[in-house]
PDB file with one MODEL, atoms N, CA, C and O in Angstrom:
MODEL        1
ATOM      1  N   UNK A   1      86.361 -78.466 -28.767  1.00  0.00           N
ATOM      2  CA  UNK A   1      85.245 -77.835 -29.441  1.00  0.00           C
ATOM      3  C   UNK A   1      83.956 -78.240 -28.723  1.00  0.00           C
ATOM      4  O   UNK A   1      83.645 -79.427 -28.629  1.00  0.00           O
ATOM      5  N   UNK A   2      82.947 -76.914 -28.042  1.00  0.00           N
ATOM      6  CA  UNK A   2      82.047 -77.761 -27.030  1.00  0.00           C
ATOM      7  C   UNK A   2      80.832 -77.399 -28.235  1.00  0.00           C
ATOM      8  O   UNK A   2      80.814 -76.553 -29.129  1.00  0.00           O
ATOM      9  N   UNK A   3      80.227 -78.041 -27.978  1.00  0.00           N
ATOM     10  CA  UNK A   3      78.823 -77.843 -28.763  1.00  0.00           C
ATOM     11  C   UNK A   3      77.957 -76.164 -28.762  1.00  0.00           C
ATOM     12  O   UNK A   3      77.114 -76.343 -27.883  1.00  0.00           O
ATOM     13  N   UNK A   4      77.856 -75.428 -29.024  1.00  0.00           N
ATOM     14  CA  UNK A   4      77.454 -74.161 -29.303  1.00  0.00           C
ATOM     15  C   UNK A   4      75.963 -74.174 -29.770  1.00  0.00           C
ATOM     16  O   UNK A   4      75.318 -73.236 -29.302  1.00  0.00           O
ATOM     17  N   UNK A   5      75.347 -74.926 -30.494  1.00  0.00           N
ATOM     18  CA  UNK A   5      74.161 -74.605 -31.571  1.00  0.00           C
ATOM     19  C   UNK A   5      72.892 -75.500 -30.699  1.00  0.00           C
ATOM     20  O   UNK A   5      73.074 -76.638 -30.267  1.00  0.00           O
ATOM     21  N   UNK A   6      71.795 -74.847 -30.573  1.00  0.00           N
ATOM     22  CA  UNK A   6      70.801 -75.673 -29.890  1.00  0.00           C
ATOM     23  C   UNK A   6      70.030 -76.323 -31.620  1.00  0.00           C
ATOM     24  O   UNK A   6      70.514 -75.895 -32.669  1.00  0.00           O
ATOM     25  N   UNK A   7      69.297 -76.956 -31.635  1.00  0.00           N
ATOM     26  CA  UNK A   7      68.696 -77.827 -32.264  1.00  0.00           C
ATOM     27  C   UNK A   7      67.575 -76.729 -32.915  1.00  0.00           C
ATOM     28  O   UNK A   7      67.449 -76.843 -34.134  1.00  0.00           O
ATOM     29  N   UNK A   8      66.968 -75.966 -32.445  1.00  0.00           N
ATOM     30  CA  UNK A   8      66.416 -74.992 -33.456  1.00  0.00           C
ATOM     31  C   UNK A   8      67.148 -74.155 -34.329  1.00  0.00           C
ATOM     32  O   UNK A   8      66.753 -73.653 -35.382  1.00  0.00           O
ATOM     33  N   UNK A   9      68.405 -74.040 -33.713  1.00  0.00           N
ATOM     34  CA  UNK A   9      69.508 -73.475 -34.887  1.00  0.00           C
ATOM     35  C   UNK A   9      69.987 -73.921 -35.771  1.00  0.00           C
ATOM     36  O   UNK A   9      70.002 -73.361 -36.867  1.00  0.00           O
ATOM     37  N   UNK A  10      70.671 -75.402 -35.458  1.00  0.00           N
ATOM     38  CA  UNK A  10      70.901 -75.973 -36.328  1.00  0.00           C
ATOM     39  C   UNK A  10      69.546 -76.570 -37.394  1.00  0.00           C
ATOM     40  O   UNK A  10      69.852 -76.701 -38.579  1.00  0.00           O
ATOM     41  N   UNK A  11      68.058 -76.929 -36.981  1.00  0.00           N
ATOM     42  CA  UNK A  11      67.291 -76.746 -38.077  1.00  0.00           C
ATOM     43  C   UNK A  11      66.909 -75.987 -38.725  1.00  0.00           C
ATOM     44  O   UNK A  11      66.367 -76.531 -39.687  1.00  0.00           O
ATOM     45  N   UNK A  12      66.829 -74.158 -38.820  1.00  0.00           N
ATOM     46  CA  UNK A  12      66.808 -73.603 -39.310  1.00  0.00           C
ATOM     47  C   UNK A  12      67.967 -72.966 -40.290  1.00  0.00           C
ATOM     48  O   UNK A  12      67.846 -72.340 -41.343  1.00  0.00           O
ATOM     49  N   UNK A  13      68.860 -73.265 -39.724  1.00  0.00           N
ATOM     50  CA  UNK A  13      70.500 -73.363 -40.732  1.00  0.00           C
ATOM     51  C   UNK A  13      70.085 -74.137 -42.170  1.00  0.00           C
ATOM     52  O   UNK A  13      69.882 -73.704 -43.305  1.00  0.00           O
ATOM     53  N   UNK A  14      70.049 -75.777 -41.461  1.00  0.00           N
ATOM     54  CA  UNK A  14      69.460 -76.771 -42.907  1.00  0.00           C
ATOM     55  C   UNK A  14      68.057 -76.367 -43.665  1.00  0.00           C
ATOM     56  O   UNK A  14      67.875 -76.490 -44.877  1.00  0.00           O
ATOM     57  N   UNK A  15      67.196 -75.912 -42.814  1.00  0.00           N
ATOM     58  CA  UNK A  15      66.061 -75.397 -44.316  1.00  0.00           C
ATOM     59  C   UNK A  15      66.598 -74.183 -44.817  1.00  0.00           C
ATOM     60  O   UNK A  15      65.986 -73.962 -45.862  1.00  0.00           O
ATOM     61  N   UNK A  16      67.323 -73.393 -44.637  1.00  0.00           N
ATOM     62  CA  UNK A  16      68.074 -72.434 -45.478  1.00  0.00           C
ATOM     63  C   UNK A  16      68.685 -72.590 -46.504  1.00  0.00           C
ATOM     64  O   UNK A  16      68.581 -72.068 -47.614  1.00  0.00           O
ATOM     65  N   UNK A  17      69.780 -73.840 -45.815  1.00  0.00           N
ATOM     66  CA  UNK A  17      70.882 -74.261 -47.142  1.00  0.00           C
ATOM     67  C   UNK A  17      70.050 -75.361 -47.980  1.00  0.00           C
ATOM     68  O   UNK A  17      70.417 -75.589 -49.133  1.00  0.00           O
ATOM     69  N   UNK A  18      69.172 -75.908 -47.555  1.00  0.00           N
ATOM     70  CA  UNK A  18      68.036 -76.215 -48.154  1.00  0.00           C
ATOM     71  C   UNK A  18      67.615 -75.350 -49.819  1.00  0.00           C
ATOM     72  O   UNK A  18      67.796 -75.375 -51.037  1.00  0.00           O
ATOM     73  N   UNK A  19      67.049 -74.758 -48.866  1.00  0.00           N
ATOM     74  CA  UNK A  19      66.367 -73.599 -49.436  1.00  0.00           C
ATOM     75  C   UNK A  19      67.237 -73.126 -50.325  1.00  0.00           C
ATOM     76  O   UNK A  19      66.543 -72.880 -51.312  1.00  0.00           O
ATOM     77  N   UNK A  20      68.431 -72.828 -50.588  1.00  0.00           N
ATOM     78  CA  UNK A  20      69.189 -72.318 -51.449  1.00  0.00           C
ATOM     79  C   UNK A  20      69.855 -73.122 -52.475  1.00  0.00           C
ATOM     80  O   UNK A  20      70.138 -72.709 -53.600  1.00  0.00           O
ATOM     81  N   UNK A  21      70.018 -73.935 -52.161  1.00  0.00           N
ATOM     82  CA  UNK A  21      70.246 -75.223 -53.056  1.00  0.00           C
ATOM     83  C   UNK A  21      69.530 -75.394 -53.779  1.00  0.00           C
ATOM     84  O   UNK A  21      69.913 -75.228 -54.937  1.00  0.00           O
ATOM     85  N   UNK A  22      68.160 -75.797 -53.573  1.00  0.00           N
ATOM     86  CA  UNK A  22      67.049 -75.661 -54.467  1.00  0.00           C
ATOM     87  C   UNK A  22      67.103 -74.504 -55.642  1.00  0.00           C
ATOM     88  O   UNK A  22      67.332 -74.827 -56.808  1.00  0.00           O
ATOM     89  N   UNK A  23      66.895 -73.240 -55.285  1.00  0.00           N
ATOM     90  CA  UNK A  23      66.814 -72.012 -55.678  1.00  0.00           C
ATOM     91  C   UNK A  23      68.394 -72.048 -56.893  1.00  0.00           C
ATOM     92  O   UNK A  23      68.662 -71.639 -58.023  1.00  0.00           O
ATOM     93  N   UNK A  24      68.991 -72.697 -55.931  1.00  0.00           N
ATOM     94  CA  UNK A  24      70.920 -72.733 -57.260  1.00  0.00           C
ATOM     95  C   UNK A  24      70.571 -73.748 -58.185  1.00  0.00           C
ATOM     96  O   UNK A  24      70.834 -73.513 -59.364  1.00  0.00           O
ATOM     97  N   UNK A  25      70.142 -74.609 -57.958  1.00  0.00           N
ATOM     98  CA  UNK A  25      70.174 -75.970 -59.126  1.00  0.00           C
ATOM     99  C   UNK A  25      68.568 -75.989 -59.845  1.00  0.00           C
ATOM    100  O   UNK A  25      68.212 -76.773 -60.725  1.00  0.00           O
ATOM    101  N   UNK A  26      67.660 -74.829 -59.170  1.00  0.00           N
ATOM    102  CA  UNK A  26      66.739 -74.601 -60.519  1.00  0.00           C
ATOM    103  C   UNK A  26      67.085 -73.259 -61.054  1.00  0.00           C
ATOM    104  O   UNK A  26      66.077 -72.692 -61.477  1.00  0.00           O
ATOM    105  N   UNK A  27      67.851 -72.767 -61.139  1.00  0.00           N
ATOM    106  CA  UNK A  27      68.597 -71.822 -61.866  1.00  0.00           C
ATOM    107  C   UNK A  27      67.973 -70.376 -61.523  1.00  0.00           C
ATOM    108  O   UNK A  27      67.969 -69.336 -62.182  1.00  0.00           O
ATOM    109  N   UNK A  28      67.428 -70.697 -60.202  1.00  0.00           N
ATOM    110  CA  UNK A  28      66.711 -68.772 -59.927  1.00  0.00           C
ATOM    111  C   UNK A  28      67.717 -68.329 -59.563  1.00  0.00           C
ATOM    112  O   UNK A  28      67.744 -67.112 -59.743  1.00  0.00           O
ATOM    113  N   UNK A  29      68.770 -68.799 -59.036  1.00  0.00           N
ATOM    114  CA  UNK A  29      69.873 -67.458 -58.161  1.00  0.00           C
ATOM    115  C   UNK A  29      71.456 -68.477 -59.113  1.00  0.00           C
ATOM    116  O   UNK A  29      71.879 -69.592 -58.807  1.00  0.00           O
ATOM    117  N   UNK A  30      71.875 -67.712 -60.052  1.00  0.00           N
ATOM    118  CA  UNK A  30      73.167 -68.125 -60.557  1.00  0.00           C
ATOM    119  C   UNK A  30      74.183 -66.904 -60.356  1.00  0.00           C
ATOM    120  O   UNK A  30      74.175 -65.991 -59.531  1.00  0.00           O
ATOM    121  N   UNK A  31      75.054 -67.207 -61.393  1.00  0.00           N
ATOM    122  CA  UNK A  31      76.699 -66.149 -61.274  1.00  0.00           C
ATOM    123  C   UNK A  31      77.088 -66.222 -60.058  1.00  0.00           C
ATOM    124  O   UNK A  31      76.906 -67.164 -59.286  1.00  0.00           O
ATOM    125  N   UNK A  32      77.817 -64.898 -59.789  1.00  0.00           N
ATOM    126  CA  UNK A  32      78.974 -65.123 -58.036  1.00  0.00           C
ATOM    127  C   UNK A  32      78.006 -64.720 -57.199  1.00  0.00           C
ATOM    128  O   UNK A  32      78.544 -64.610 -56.098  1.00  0.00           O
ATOM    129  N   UNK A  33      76.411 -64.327 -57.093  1.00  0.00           N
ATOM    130  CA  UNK A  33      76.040 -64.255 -56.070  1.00  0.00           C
ATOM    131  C   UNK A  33      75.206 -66.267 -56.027  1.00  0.00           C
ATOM    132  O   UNK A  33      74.930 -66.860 -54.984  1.00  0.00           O
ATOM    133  N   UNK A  34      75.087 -66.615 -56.907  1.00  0.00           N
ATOM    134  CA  UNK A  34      74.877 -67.949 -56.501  1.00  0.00           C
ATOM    135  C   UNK A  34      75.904 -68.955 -55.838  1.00  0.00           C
ATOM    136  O   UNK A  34      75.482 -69.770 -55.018  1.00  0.00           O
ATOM    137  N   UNK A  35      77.319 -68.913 -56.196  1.00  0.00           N
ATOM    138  CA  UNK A  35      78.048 -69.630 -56.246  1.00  0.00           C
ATOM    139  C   UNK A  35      78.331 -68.978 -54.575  1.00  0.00           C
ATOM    140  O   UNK A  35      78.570 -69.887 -53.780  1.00  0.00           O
ATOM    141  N   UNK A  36      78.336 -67.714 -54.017  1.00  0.00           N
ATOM    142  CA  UNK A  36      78.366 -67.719 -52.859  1.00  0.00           C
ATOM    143  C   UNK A  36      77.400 -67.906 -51.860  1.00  0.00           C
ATOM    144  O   UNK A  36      77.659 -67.969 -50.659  1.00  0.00           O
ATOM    145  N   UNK A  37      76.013 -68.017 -52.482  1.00  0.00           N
ATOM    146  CA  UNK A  37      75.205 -68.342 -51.291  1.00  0.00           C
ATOM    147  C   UNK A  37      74.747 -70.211 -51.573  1.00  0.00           C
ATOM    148  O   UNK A  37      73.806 -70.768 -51.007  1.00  0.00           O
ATOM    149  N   UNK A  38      75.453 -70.705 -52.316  1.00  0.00           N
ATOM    150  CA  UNK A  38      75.618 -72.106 -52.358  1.00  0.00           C
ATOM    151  C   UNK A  38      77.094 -72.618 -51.430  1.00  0.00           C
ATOM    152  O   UNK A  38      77.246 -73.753 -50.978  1.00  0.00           O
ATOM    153  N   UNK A  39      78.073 -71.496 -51.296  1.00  0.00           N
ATOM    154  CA  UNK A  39      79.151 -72.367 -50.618  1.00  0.00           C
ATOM    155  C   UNK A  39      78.553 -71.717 -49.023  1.00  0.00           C
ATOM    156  O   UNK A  39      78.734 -72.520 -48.108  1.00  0.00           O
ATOM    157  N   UNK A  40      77.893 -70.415 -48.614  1.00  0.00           N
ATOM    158  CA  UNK A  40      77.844 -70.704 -47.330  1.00  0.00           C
ATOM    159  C   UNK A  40      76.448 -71.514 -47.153  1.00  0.00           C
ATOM    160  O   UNK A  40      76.091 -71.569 -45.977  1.00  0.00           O
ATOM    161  N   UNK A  41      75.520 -72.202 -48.151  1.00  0.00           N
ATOM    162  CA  UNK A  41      74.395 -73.041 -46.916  1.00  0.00           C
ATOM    163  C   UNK A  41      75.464 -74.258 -47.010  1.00  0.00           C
ATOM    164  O   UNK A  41      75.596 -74.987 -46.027  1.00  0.00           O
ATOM    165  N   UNK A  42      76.228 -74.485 -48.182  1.00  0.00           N
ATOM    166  CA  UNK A  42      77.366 -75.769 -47.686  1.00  0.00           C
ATOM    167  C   UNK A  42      78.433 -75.688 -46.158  1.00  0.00           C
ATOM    168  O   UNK A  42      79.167 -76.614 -45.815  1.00  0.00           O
ATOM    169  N   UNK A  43      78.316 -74.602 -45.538  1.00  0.00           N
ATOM    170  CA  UNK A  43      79.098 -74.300 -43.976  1.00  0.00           C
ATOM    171  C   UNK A  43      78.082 -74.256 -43.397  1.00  0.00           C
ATOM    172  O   UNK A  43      78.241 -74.446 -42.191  1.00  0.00           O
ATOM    173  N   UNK A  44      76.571 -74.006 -43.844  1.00  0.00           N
ATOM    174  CA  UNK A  44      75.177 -73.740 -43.489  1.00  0.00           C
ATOM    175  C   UNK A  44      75.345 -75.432 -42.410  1.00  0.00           C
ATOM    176  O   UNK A  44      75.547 -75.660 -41.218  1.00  0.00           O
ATOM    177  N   UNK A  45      75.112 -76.336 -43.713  1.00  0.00           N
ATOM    178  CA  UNK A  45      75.016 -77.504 -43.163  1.00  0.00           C
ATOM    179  C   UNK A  45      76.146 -78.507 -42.111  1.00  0.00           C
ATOM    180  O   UNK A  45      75.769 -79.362 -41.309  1.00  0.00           O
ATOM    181  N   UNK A  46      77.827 -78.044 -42.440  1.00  0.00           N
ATOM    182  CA  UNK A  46      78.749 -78.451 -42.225  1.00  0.00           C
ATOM    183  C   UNK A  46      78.544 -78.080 -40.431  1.00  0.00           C
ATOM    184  O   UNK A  46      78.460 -78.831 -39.460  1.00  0.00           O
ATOM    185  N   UNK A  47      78.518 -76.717 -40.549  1.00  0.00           N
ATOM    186  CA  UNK A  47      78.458 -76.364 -38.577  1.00  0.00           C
ATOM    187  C   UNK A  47      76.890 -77.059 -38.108  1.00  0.00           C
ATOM    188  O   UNK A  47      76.904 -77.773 -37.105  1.00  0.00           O
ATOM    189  N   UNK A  48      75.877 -76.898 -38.659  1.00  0.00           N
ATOM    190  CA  UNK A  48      74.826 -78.383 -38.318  1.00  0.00           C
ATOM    191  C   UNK A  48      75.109 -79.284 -37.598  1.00  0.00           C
ATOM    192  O   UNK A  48      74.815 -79.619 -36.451  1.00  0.00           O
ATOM    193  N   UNK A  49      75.876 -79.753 -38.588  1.00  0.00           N
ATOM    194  CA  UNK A  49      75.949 -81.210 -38.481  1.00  0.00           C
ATOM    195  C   UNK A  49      76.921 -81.819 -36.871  1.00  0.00           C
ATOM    196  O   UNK A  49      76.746 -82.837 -36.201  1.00  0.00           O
ATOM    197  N   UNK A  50      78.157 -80.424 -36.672  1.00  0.00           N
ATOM    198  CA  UNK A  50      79.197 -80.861 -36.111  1.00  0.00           C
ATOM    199  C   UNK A  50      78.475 -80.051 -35.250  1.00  0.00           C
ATOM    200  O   UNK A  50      79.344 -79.974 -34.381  1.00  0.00           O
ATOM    201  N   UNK A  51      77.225 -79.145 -34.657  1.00  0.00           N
ATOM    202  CA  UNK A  51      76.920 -78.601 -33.542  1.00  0.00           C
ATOM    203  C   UNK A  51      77.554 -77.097 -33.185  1.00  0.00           C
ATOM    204  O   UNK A  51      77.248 -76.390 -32.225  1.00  0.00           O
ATOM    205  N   UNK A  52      78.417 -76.847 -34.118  1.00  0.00           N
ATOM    206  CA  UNK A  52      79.357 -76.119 -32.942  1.00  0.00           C
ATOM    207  C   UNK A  52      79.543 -74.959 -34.496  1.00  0.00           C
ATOM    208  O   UNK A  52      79.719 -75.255 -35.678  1.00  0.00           O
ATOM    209  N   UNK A  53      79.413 -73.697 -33.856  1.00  0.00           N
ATOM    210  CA  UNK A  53      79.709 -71.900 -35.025  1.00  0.00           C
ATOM    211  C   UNK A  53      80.370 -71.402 -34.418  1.00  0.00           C
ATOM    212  O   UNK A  53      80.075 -70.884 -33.341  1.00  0.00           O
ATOM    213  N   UNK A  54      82.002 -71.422 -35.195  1.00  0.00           N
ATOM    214  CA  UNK A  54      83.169 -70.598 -35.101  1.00  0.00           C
ATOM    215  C   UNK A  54      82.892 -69.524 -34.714  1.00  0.00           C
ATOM    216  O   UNK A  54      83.408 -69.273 -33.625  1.00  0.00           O
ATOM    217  N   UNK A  55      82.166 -68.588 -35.213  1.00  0.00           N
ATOM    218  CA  UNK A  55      81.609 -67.228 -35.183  1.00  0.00           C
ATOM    219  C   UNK A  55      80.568 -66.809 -34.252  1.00  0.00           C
ATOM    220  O   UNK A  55      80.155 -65.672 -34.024  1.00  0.00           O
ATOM    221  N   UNK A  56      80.090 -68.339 -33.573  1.00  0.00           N
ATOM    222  CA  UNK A  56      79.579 -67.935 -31.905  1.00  0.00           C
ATOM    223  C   UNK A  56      80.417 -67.882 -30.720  1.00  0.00           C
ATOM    224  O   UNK A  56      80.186 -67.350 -29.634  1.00  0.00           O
ATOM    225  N   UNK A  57      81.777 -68.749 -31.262  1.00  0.00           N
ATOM    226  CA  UNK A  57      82.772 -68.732 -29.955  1.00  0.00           C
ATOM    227  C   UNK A  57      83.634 -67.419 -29.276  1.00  0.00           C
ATOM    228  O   UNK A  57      83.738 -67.195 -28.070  1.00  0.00           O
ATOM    229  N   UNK A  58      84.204 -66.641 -30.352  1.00  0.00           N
ATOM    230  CA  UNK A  58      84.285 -65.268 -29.509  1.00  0.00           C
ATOM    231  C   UNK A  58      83.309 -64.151 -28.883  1.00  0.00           C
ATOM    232  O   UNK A  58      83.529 -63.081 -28.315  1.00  0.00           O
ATOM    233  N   UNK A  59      82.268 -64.775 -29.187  1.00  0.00           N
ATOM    234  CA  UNK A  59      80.862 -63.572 -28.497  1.00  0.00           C
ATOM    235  C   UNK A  59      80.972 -64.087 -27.444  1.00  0.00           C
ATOM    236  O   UNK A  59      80.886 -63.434 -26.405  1.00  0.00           O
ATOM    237  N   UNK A  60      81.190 -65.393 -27.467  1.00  0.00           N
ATOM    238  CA  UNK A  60      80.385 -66.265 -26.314  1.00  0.00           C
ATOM    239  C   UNK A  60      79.079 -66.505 -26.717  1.00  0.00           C
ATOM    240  O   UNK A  60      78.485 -67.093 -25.813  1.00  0.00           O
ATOM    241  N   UNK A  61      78.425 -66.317 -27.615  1.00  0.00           N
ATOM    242  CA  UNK A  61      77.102 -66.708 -27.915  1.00  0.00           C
ATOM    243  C   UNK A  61      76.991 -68.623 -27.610  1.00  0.00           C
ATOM    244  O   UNK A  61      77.979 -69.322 -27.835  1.00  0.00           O
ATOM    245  N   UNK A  62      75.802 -69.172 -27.143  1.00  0.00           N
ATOM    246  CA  UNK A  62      75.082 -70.352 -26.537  1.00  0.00           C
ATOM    247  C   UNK A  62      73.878 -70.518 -27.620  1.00  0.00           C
ATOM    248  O   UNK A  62      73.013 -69.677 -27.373  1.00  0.00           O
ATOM    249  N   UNK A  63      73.544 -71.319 -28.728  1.00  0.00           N
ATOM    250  CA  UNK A  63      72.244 -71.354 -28.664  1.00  0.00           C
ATOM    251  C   UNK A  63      71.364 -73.031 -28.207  1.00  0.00           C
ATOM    252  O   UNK A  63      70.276 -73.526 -28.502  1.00  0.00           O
ATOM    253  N   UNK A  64      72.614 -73.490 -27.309  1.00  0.00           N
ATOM    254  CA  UNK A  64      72.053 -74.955 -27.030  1.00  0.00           C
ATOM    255  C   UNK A  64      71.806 -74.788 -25.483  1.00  0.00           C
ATOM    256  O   UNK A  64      72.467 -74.062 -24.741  1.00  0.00           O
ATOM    257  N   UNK A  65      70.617 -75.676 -25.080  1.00  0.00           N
ATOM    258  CA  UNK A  65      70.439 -75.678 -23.641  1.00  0.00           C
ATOM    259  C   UNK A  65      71.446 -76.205 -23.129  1.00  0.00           C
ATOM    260  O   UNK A  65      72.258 -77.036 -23.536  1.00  0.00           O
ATOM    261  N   UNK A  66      71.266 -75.396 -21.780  1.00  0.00           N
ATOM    262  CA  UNK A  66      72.499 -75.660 -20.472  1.00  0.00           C
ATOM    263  C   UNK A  66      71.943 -76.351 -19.249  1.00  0.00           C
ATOM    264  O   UNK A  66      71.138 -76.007 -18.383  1.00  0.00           O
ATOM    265  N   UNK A  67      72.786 -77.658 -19.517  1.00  0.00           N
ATOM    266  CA  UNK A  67      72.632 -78.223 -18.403  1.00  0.00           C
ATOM    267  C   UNK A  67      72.924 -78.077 -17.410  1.00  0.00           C
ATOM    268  O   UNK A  67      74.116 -78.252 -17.161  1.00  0.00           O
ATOM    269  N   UNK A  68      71.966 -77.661 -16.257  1.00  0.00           N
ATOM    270  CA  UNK A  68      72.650 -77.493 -15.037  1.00  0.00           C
ATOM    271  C   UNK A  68      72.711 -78.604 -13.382  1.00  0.00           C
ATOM    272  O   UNK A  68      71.717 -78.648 -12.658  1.00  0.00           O
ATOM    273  N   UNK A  69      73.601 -79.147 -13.141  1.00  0.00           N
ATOM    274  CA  UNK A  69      73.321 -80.544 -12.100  1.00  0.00           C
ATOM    275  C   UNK A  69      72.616 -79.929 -10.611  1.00  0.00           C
ATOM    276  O   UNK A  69      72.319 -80.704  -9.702  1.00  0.00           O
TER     277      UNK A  69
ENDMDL
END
């Protein structure tokens, strides 16, 4: 698993799931559209953390700088 996510991605991921968390546990966004936009900022934060989006690897999508020697 190579790292995929540059560091502006992954911070804008976390003020999202941020952001939605907030919004779920003061009760503006409830029922199944809460309970689903609370489990994806929870994958929000999970691919964060580990660098790397399943769903960038078959594009080939990059959003981390490339080192080149």
């Amino acid at each position: 698993m190579k790292k995929n996510m540059g560091t502006a991605d992954r911070v804008i991921r976390i003020v999202i799931a941020a952001i939605v968390g907030v919004l779920y546990f003061k009760g503006i966004i409830t029922g199944t559209l809460g309970i689903i936009l609370l489990v994806l900022a929870g994958i929000f934060v999970l691919t964060s953390l580990i660098s790397f989006c399943p769903l960038y690897a078959p594009f080939g999508i990059k959003t981390c700088a490339i080192n080149k020697p």
